[in-house]
MARLO-563626 format. One record per residue (C-alpha): x negated, y, z negated; residue number from 0; residue in three letters. Coordinates in nm, 4 decimals. Each point is the difference from the previous one (the first is absolute). Layout:
       c1       c2       c3 num residu
        X        Y        Z NUM    ALA
...
REM end
This chain:
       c1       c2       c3 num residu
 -14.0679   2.2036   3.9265   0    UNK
  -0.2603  -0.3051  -0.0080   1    UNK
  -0.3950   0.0518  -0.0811   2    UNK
  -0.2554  -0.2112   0.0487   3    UNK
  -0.1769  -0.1338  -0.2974   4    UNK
  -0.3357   0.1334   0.0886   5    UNK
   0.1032   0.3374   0.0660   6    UNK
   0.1949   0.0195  -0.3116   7    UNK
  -0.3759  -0.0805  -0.1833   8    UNK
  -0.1575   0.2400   0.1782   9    UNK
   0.2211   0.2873  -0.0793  10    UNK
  -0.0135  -0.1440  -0.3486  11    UNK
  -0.3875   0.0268  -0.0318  12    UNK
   0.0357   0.3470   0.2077  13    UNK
   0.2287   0.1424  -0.2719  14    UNK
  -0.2284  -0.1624  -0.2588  15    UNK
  -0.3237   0.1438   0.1234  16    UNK
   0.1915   0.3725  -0.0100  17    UNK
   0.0674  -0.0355  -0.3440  18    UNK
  -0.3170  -0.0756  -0.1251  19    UNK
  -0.1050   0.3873  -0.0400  20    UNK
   0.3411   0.0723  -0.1603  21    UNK
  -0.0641  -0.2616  -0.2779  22    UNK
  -0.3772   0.1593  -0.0655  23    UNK
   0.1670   0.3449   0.0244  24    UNK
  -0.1210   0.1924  -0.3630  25    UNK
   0.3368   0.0262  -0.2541  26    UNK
   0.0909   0.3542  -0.0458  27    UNK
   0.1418   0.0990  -0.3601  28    UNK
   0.4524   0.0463   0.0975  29    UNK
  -0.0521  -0.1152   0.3464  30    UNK
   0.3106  -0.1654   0.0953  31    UNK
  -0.0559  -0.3828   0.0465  32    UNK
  -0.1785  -0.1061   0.3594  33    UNK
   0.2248  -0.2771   0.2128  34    UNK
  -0.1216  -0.3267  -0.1381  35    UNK
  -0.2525  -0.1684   0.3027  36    UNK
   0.1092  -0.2649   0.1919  37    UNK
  -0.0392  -0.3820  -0.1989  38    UNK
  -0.2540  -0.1713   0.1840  39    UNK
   0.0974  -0.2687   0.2038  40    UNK
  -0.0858  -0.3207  -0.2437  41    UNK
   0.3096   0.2092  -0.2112  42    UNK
   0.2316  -0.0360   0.3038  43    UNK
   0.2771  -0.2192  -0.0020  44    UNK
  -0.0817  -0.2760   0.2502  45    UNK
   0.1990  -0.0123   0.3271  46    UNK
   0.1104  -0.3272   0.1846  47    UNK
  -0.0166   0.0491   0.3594  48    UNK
   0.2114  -0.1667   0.2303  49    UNK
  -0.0305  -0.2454   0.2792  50    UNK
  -0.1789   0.2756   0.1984  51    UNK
  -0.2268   0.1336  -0.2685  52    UNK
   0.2671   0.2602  -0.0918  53    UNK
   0.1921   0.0768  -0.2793  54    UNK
   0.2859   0.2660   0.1023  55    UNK
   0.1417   0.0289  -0.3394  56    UNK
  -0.3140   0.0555  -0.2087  57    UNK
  -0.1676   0.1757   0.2725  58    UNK
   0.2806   0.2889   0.0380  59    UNK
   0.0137   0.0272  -0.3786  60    UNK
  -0.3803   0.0364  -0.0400  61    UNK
   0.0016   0.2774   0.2850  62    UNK
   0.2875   0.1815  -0.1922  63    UNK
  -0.2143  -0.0253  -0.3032  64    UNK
  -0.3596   0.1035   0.1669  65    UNK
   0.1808   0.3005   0.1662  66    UNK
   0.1806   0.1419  -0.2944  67    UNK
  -0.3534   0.0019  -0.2267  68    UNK
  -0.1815   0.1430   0.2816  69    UNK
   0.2909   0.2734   0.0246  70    UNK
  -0.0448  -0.0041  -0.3859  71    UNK
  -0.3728   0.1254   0.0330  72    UNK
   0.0709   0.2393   0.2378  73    UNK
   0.2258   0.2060  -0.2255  74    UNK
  -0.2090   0.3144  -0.1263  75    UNK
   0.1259  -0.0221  -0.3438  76    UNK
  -0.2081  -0.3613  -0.0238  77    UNK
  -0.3497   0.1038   0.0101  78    UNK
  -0.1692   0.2474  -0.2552  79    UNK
  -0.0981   0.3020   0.2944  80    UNK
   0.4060  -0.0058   0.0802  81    UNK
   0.0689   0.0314  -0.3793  82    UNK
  -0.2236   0.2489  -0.0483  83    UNK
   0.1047   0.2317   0.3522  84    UNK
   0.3634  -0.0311  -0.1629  85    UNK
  -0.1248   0.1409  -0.2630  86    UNK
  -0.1735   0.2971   0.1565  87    UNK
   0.2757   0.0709   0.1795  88    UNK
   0.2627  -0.0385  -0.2686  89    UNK
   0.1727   0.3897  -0.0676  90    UNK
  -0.1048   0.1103  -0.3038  91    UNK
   0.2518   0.1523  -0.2835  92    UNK
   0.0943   0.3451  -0.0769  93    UNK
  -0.1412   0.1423  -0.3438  94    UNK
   0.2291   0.0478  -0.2184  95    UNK
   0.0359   0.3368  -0.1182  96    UNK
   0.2110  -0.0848  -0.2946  97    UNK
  -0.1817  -0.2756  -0.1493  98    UNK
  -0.3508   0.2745   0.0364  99    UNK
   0.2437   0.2556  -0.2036 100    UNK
   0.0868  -0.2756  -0.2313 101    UNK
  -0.3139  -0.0909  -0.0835 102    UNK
  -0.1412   0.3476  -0.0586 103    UNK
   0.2851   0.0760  -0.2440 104    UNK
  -0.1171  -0.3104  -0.1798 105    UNK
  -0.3274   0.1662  -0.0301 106    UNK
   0.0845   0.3361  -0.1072 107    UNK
   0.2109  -0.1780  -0.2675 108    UNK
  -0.2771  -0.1870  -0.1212 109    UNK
  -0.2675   0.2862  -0.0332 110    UNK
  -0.0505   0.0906  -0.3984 111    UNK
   0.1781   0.2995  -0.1323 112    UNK
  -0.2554   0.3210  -0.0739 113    UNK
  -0.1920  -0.1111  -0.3154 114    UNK
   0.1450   0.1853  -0.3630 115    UNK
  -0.1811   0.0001  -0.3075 116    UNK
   0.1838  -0.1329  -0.3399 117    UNK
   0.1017   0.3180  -0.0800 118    UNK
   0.1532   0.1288   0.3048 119    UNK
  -0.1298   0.1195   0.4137 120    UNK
  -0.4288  -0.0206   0.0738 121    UNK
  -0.1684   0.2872  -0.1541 122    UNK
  -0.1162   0.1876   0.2949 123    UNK
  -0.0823   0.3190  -0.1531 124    UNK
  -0.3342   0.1593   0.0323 125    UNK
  -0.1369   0.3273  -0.2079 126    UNK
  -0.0558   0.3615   0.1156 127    UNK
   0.1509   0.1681   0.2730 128    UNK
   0.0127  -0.1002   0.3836 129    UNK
  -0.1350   0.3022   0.1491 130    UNK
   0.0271  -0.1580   0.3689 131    UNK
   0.0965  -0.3172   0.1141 132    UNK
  -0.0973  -0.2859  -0.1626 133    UNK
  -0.2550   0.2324  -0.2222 134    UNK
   0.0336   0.0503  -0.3477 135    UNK
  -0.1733   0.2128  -0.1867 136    UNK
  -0.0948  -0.0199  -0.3729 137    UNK
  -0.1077   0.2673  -0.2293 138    UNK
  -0.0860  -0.0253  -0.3905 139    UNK
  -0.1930   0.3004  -0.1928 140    UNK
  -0.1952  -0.1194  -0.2786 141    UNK
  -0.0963   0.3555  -0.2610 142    UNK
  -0.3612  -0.0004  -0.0777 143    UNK
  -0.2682   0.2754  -0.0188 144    UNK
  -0.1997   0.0435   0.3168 145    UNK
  -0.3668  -0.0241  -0.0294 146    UNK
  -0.1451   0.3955  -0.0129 147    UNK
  -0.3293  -0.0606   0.1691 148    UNK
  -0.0949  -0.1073   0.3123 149    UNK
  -0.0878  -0.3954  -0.0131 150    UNK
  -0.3452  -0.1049   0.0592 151    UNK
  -0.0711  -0.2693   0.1820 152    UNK
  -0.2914  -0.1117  -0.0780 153    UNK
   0.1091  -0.3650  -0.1172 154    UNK
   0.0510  -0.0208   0.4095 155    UNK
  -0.3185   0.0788   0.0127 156    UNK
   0.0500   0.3304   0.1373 157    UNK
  -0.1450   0.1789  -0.3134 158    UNK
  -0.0709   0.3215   0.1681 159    UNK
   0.4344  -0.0089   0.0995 160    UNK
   0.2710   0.0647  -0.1534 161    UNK
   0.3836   0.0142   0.0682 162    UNK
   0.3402   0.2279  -0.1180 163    UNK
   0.2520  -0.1879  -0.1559 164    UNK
   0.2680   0.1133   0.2340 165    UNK
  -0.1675  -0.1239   0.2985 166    UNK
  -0.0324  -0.3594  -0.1032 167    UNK
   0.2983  -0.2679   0.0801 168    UNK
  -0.0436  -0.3563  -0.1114 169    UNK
   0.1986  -0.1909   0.2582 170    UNK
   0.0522  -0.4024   0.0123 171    UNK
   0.1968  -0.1978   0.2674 172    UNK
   0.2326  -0.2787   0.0023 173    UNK
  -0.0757  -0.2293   0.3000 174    UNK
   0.1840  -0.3132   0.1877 175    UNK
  -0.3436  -0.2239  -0.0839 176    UNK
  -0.3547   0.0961  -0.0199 177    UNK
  -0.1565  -0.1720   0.3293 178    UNK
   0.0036   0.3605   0.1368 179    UNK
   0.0188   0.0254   0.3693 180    UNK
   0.3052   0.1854   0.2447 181    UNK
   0.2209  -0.2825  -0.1781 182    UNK
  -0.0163   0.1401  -0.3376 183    UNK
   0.1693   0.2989  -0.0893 184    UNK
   0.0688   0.1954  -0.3126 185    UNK
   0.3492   0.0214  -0.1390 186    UNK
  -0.0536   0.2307  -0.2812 187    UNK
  -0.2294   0.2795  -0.0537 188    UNK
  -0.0232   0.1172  -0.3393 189    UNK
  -0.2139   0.3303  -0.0928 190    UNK
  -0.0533   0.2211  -0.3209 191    UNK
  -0.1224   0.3446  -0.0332 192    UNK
  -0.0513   0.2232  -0.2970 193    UNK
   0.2813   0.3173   0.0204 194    UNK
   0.1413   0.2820  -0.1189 195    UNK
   0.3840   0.0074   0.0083 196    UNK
   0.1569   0.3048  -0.0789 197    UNK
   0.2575  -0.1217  -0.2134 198    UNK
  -0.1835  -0.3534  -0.1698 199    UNK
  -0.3521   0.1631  -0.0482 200    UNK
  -0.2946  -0.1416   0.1090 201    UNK
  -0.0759  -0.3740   0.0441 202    UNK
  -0.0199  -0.3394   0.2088 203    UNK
   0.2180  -0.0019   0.2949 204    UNK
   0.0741  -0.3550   0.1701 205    UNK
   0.1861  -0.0640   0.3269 206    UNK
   0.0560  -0.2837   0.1933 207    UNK
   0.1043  -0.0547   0.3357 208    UNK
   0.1981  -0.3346   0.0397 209    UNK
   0.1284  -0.1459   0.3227 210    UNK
   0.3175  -0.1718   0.0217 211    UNK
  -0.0087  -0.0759   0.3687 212    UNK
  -0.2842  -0.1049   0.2459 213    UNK
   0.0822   0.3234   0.1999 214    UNK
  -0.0550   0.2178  -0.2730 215    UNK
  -0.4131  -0.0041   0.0573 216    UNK
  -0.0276   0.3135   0.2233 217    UNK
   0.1897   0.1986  -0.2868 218    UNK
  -0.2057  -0.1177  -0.2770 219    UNK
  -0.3291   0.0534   0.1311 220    UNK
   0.1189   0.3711   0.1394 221    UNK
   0.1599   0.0632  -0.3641 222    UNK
  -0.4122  -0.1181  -0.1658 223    UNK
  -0.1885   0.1786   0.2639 224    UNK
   0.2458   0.3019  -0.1416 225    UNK
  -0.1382  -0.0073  -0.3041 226    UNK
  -0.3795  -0.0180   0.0556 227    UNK
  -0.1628   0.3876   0.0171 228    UNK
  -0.3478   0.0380   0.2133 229    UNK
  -0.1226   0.0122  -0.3869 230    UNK
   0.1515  -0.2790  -0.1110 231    UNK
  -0.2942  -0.2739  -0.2047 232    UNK
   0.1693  -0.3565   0.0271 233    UNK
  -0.0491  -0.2348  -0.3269 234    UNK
   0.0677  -0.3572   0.0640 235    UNK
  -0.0868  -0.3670  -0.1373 236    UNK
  -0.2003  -0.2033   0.2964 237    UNK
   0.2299   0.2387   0.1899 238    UNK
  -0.3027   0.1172   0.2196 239    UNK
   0.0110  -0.3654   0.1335 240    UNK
   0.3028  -0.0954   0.0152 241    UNK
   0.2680   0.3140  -0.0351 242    UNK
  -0.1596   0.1871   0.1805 243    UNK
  -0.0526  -0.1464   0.2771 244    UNK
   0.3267  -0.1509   0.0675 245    UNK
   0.2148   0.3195  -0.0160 246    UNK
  -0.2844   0.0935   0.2270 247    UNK
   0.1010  -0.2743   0.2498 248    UNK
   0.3983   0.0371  -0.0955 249    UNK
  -0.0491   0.3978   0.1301 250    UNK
  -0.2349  -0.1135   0.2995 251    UNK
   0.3148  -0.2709   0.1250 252    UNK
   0.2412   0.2609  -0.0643 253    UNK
  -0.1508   0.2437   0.2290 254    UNK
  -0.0554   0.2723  -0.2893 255    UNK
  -0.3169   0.1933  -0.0725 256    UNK
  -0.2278  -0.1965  -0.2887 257    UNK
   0.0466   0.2553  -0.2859 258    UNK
  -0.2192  -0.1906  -0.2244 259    UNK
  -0.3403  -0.0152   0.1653 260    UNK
  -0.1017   0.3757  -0.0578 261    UNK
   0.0765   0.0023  -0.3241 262    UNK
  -0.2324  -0.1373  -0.3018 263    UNK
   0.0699  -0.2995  -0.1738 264    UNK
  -0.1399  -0.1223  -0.3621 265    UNK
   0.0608  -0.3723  -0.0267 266    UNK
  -0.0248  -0.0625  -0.4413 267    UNK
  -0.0553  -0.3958   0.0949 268    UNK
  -0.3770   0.0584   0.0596 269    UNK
  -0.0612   0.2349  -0.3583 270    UNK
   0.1754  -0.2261  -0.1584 271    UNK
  -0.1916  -0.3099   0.0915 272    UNK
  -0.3032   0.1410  -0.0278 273    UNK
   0.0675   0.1036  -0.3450 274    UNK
   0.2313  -0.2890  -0.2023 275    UNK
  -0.1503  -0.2661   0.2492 276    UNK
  -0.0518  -0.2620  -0.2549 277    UNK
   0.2226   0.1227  -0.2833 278    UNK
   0.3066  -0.1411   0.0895 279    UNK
   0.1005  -0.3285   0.2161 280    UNK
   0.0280   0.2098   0.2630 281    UNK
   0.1089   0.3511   0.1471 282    UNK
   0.3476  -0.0070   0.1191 283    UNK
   0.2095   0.2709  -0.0663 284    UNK
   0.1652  -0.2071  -0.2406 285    UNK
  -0.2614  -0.1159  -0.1656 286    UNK
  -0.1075   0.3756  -0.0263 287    UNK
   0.3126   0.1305  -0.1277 288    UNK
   0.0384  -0.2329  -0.2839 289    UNK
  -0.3888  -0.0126  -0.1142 290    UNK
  -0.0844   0.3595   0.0686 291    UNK
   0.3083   0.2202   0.0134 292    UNK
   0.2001  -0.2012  -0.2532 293    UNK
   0.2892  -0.0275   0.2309 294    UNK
   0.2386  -0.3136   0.0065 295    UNK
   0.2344  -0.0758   0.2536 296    UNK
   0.3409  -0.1384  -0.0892 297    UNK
   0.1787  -0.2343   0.2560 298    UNK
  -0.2353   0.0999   0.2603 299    UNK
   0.0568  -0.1780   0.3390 300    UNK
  -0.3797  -0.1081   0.1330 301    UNK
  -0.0727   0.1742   0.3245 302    UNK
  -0.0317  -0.3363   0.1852 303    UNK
   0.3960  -0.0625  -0.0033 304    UNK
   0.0175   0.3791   0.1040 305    UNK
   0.0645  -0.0819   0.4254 306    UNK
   0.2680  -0.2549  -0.1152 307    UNK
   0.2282   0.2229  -0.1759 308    UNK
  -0.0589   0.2430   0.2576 309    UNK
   0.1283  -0.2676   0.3000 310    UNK
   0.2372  -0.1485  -0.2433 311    UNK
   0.2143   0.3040  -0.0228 312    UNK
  -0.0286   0.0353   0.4371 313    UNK
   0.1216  -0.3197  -0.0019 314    UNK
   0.3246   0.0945  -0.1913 315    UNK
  -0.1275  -0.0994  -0.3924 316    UNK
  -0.0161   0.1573  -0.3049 317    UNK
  -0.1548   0.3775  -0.0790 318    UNK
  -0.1151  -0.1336  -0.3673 319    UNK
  -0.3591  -0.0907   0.1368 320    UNK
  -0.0523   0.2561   0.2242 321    UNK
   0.0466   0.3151  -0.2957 322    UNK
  -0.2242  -0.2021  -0.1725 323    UNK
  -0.2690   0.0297   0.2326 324    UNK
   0.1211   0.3850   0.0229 325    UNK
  -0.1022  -0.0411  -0.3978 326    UNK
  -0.3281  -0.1345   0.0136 327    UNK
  -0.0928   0.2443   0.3150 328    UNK
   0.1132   0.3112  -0.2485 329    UNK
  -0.2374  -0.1768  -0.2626 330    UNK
  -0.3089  -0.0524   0.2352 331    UNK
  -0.0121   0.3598   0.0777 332    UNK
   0.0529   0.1137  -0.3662 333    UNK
  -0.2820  -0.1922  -0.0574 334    UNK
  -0.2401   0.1497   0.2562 335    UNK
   0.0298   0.3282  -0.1469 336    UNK
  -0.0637  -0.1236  -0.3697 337    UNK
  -0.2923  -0.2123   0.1335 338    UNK
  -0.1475   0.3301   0.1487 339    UNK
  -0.0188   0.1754  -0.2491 340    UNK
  -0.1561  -0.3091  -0.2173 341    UNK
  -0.2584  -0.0375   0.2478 342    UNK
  -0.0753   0.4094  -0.0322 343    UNK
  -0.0397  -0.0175  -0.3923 344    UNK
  -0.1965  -0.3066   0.0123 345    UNK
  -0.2738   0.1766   0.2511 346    UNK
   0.0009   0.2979  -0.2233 347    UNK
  -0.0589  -0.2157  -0.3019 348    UNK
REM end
């Protein structure tokens, strides 16, 4: 096979001019490497033609050369769009079930054992008696002479009013914060009454409804409305704001009738400001107990870390918190009905 010189340049500077694009092509990150481009022709090895102008030997071997890198660049695997259609198109594995069952087993192994105190299993056990799911109720009698005469309430300013012992109950609440609102709900509802029990005599019975379980609610507001009577007086602290109110909502969102609006309510935040405003640093019930009524708690938890024991123990922890918030409830209460009757003899006087 003989060539002439001049065609031999001219498919040289052909196959030259269709590389030039391939050698500006952008790199691609694992490509596999592009055919190199055809060396220009000052990088060719010169040919010495023969007496005609041909060279047969050099010409034949510079065809077989030229052909094989064109057939080179025509090979799909040599340019990046082949590379990446091969691997598009490249069948894709199986998941492997046992290396997924592996791996889960791995997990399960890894996940902490259930969390023991140093003295043996998590104390999980929570006071008074579950009188429906999730609901626990807690009673305590405290003896004490009930007051004789009605109870005037004139340090309400209601002068001209008065009330019977028996109907009163001092009730406080234990919420999950105190923004209020459908998010906030009440986990325990403590109230105390002045009674006569058959076999104890008469004074100061407490109860408490506690709730163990979010879907206890329904039952703990049907168990309170139970014990309210059309003649029932409530006796709160800032519970006319803020009690009140939000068992008022609770009832509303549980589709039950609002037991609490018909009856009357004597909030003993608003006497008592308006009479030891100034005394004391202030008139929190604290403050009140332990300046007026001469009461000190012991190992009182503060009613601020109150919603966290209560969503500690949901989430699986301890029951040490959460009976003492049942504590300081049972003492809130107590201390409504001594304030009361403070507020009564300090009118008279």
């Amino acid at each position: 096979m003989s060539i002439s010189l001049d065609k031999l340049k001219a498919l040289r500077k052909q196959a030259g001019h269709a590389d030039a694009p391939a050698a500006t092509a952008p790199a691609v990150v694992g490509a596999p490497p592009v055919a190199k481009p055809i060396q220009p022709e000052s990088e060719v090895m010169p040919v010495s033609p023969d007496a005609s102008g041909n060279s047969p030997a050099s010409a034949d071997s510079s065809a077989s050369r030229l052909a094989a890198l064109l057939q080179e660049r025509e090979k799909p695997e040599a340019s990046v769009f082949g590379w990446v259609e091969s691997i598009q198109h490249r069948p894709r594995r199986a998941p492997d079930g046992n290396a997924l069952r592996r791996l889960l087993a791995a997990r399960n192994r890894a996940i902490a054992p259930v969390p023991r105190t140093e003295r043996g299993p998590l104390d999980r056990n929570l006071p008074g008696t579950e009188i429906a799911p999730g609901l626990h109720l807690i009673e305590a009698f405290l003896p004490q002479p009930i007051p004789a005469q009605p109870l005037s309430l004139a340090f309400s300013k209601r002068p001209d009013e008065s009330v019977q012992p028996h109907d009163l109950l001092f009730f406080d609440t234990e919420t999950t914060g105190l923004a209020g609102g459908t998010g906030t709900r009440a986990f325990m509802i403590g109230a105390a009454d002045w009674h006569r029990d058959a076999a104890r005599g008469d004074g100061l019975r407490v109860r408490q409804l506690l709730m163990a379980t979010l879907g206890a609610e329904r039952a703990m507001l049907e168990t309170f409305a139970g014990w309210l009577a059309p003649t029932t007086v409530l006796s709160s602290y800032n519970g006319r704001c803020y009690d009140a109110p939000l068992l008022k909502t609770r009832y509303r969102l549980a589709r039950r009738g609002d037991p609490l609006s018909a009856l009357d309510h004597v909030d003993l935040l608003f006497p008592t400001r308006r009479r030891y405003r100034g005394t004391w640093e202030n008139c929190r019930l604290a403050t009140i107990e332990r300046q007026l009524l001469r009461i000190q708690r012991e190992d009182d938890l503060p009613g601020s870390e109150a919603p966290a024991a209560w969503l500690d123990y949901l989430r699986g922890g301890s029951a040490r918190n959460l009976r003492r918030v049942g504590e300081h409830n049972h003492q809130d209460v107590v201390t409504l009905a001594q304030l009361f009757l403070q507020l009564v003899r300090a009118e008279a006087e």
